[in-house]
C-alpha positions in Angstrom: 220.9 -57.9 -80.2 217.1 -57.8 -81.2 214.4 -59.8 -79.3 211.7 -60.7 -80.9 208.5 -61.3 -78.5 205.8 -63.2 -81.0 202.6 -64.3 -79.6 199.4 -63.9 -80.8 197.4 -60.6 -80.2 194.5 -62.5 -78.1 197.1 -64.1 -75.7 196.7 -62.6 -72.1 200.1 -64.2 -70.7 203.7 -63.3 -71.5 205.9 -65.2 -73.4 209.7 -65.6 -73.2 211.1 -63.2 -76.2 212.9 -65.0 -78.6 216.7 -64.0 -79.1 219.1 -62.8 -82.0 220.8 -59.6 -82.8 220.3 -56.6 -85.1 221.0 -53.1 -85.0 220.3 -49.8 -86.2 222.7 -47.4 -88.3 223.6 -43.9 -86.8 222.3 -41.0 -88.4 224.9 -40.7 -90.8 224.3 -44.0 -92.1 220.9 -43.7 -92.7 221.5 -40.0 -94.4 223.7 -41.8 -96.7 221.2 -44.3 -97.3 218.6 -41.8 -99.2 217.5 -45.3 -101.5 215.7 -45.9 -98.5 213.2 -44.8 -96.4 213.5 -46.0 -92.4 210.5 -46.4 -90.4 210.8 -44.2 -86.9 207.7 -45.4 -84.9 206.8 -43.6 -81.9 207.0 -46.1 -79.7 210.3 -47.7 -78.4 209.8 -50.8 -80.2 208.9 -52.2 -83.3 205.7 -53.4 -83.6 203.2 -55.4 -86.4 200.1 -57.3 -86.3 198.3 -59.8 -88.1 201.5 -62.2 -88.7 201.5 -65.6 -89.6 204.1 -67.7 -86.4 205.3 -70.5 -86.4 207.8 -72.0 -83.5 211.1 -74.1 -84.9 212.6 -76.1 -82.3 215.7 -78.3 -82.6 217.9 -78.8 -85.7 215.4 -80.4 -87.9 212.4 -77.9 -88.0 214.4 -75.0 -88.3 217.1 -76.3 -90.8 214.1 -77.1 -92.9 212.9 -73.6 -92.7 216.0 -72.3 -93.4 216.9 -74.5 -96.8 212.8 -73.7 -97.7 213.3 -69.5 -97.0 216.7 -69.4 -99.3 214.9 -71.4 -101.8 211.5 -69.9 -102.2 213.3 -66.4 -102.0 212.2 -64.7 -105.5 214.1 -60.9 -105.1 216.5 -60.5 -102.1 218.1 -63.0 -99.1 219.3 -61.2 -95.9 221.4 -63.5 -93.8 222.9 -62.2 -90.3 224.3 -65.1 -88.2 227.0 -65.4 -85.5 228.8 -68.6 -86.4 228.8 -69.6 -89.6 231.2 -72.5 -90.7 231.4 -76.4 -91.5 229.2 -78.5 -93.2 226.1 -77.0 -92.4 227.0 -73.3 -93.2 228.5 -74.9 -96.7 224.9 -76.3 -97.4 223.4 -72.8 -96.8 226.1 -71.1 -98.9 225.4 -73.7 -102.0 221.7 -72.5 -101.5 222.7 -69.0 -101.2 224.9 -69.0 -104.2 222.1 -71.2 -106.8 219.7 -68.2 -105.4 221.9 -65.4 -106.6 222.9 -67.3 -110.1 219.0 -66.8 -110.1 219.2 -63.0 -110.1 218.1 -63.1 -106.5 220.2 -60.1 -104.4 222.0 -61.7 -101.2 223.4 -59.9 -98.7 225.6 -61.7 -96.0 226.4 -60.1 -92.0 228.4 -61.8 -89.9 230.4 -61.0 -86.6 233.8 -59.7 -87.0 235.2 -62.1 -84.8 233.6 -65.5 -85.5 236.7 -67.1 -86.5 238.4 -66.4 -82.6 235.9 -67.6 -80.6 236.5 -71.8 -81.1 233.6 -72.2 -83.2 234.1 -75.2 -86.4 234.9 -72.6 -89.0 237.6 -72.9 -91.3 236.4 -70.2 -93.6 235.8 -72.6 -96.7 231.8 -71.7 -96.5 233.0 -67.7 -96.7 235.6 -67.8 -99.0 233.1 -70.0 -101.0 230.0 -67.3 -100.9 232.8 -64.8 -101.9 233.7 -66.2 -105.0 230.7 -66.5 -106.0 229.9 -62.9 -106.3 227.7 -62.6 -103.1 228.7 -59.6 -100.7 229.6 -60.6 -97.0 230.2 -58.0 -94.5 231.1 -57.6 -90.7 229.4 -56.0 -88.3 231.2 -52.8 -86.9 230.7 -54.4 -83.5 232.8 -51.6 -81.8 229.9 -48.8 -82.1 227.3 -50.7 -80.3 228.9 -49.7 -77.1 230.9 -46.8 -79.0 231.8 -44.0 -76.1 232.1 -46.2 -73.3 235.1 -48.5 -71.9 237.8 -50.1 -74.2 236.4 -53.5 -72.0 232.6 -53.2 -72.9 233.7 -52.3 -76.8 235.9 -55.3 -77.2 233.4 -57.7 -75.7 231.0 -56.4 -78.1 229.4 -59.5 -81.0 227.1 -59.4 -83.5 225.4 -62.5 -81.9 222.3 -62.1 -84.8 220.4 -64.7 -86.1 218.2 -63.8 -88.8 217.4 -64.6 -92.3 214.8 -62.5 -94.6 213.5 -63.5 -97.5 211.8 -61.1 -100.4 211.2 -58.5 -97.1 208.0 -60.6 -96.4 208.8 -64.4 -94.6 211.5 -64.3 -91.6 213.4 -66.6 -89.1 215.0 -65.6 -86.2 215.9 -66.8 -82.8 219.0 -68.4 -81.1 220.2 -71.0 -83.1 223.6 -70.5 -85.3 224.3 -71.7 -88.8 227.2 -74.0 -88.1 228.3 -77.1 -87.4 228.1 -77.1 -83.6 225.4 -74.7 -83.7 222.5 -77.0 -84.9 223.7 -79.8 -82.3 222.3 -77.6 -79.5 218.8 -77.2 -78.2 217.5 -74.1 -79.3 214.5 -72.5 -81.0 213.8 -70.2 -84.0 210.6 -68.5 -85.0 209.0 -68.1 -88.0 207.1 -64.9 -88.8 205.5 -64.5 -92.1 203.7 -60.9 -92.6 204.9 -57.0 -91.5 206.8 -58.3 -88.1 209.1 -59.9 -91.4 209.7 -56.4 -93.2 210.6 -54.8 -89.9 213.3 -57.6 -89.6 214.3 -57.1 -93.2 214.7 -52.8 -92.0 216.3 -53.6 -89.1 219.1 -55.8 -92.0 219.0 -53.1 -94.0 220.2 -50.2 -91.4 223.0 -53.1 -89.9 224.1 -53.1 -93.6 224.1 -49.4 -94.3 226.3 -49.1 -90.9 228.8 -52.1 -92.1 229.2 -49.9 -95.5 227.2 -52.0 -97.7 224.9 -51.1 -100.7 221.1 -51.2 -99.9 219.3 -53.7 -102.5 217.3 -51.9 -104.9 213.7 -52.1 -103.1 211.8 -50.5 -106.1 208.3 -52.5 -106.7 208.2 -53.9 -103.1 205.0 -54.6 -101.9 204.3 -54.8 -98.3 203.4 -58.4 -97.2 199.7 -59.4 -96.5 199.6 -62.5 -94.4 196.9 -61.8 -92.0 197.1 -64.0 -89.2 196.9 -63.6 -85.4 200.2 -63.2 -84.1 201.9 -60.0 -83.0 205.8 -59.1 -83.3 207.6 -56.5 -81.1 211.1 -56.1 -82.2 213.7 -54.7 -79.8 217.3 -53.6 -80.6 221.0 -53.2 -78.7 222.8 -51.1 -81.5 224.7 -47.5 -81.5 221.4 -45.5 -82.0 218.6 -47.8 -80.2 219.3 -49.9 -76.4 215.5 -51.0 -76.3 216.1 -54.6 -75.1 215.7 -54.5 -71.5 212.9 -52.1 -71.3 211.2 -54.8 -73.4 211.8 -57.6 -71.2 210.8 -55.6 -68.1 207.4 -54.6 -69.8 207.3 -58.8 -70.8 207.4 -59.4 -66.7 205.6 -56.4 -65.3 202.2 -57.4 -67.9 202.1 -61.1 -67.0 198.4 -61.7 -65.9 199.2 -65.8 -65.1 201.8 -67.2 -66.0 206.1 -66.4 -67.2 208.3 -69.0 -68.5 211.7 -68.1 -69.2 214.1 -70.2 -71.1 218.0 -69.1 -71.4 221.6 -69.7 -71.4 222.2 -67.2 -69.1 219.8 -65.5 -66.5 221.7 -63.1 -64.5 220.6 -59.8 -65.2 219.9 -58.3 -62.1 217.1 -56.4 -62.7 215.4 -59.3 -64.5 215.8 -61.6 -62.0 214.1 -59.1 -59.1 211.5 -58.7 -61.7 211.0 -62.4 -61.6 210.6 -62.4 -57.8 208.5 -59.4 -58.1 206.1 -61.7 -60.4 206.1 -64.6 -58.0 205.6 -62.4 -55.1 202.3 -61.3 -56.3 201.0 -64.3 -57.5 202.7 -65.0 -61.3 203.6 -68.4 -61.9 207.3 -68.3 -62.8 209.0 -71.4 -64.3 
């Protein structure tokens, strides 16, 4: 899982990180991968400046994105989503597929499990990208958690929702491609500038680690969208567990003000951070 925290730099509050899911490759993988070259910042996180955000809230907002990001995409398309399937995902794959007649490169993650887990995928918008020449891969979801009990591996998901175009505009958040998935309430962000590349790195090392072939990066130049906003990317993947520290950092800095917004809340150390906050005067919603 990757949170994204995106505010802008100026801002003295916290904001609620935004939610999806990517992951680094182990060391192998990225020895393998000698195309590339992978950042290693010193701090624990991810960081940019100077990005263009943008929030997407609901179904129509951040479909929109979505349709405008495959189509305005000029070199490469990185798509990592949890549920992909029905009419929606068959939209994006129609998209995806015009794009790489194009000569644009697309590159396709998706959860090993998506078809158990009751979602309204009957494989049609898979099998469709597939024969269409575009690679899709799952995510080896087993090494996240690789070492410790048979339990925490098998209730390991890729539960990533990102899409990357050109290594310069992103989206990510908590809303999956699918049928069902738009019908909810949920929220994506859109980041145009370096917090974007760092996404598109973070695709690259989850597609090194699922054995695919990094997309030919020659010519790349790094995005210049200065704006205001800043990214912090944290991971849950075999070689980086940076989430939580992130989160605690989030609540511990608050000057003012936390609002938290989430399926689940139950972490215990987040919710006595919480309390902490309120205790010494944070407004907590």
């Amino acid at each position: 899982m990757t949170t994204i925290g995106s505010v802008p730099a100026s801002r003295p509050a916290t904001a609620a990180p935004l939610s999806a899911r990517t992951t680094a490759p182990t060391a192998a993988a990225r020895m393998a991968s000698d195309s590339v070259q992978f950042s290693q910042p010193a701090q624990p996180w991810r960081l940019s400046t100077g990005n263009h955000i943008a929030p997407l809230v609901d179904r129509e907002q951040v479909m929109a994105a979505v349709m405008d990001t495959i189509r305005g995409a000029q070199r490469t398309l990185q798509l990592s989503s949890y549920l992909f399937g029905g009419e929606v995902s068959q939209e994006i794959a129609e998209a995806l597929v015009k794009r790489k007649k194009a000569g644009v490169n697309v590159q396709v993650l998706l959860d090993p499990k998506l078809s158990q887990v009751g979602q309204d995928d009957d494989g049609k918008a898979i099998a469709y990208l597939k024969a269409n020449g575009i690679d899709v891969r799952t995510y080896p979801v087993k090494k996240i958690n690789e070492g410790e009990s048979r339990w925490r591996q098998g209730n390991a998901i890729d539960h990533a929702k990102v899409l990357v175009a050109d290594g310069k505009l992103a989206l990510a958040g908590g809303m999956n491609l699918s049928d069902k998935g738009v019908e909810a309430h949920d929220f994506m962000v859109r980041i145009e500038g370096m917090g974007a590349s760092q996404l598109g790195e973070t695709f690259d090392e989850d597609w090194a680690l699922s054995g695919g072939k990094l997309a030919e990066k020659s010519g790349f130049q790094p995005p210049t969208a200065p704006g205001d906003g800043s990214v912090t990317i944290s991971e849950n993947s075999p070689s980086r567990h940076n989430l939580a520290p992130l989160v605690l950092s989030e609540i511990g800095q608050a000057k003012r003000s936390i609002a938290v917004e989430a399926l689940f809340l139950d972490h215990p150390d987040y919710l006595q951070a919480l309390i902490d906050a309120h205790q010494r005067g944070i407004d907590v919603q």
